[in-house]
C-alpha positions as CSV (number, residue, x, y, z in Angstrom):
1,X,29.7,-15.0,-11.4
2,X,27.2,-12.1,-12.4
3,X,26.0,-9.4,-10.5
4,X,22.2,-10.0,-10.0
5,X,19.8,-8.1,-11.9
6,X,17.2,-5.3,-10.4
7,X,13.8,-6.9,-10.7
8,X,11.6,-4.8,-8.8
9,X,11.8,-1.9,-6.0
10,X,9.4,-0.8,-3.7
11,X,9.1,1.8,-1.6
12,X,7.1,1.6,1.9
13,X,7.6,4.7,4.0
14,X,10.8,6.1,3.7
15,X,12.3,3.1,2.9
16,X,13.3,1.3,-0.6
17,X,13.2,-2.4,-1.0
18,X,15.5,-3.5,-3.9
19,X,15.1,-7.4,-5.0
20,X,16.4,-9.6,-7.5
21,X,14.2,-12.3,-10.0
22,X,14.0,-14.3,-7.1
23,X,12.4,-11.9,-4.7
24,X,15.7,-11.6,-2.4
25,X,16.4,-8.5,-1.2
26,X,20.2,-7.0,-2.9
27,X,19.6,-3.8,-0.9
28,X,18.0,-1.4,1.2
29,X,18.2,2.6,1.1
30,X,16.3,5.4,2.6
31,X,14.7,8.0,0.2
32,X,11.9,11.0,-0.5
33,X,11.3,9.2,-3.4
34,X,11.7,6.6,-5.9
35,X,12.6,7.8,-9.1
36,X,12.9,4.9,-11.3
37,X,15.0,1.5,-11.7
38,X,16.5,-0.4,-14.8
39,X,18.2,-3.8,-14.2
40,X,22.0,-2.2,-13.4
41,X,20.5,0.9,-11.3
42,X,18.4,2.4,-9.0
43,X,17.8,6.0,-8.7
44,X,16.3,8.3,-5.8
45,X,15.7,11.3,-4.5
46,X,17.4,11.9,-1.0
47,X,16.0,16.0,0.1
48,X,17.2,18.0,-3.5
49,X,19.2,15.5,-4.4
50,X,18.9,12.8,-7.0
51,X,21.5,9.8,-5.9
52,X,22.2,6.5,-8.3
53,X,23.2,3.0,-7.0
54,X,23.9,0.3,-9.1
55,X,22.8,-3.4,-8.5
56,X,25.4,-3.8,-6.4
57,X,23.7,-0.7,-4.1
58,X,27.1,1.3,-4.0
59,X,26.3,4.5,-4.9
60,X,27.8,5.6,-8.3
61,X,26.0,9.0,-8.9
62,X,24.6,12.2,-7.0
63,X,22.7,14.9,-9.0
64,X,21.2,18.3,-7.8
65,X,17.7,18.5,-8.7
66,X,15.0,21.0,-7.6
């Protein structure tokens, strides 16, 4: 079986709402900001920090940013 896509993220709040196609939700994580998205990752900005999750939402990358 395949991992579900990323089909859209929103972010209300603090708060980032990851969903598949199908509009269920594959995970939730807290954030300054919403960077961007592609199918296979999500990426966020977490205080001066820039932190990756794949579609799986297990983190995979953390980046120093100003």
């Amino acid at each position: 079986m395949r991992a579900p896509e990323i089909a859209s993220a929103v972010m209300i709040g603090k708060t980032v709402y990851v969903y598949d196609s199908r509009g269920n939700i594959l995970f939730i994580v807290t954030a300054n900001g919403l960077l961007g998205y592609t199918a296979t990752t999500l990426t966020i900005r977490l205080a001066h920090h820039a932190l990756t999750y794949n579609n799986m939402g297990a983190q995979i990358n953390i980046q120093t940013i100003r």
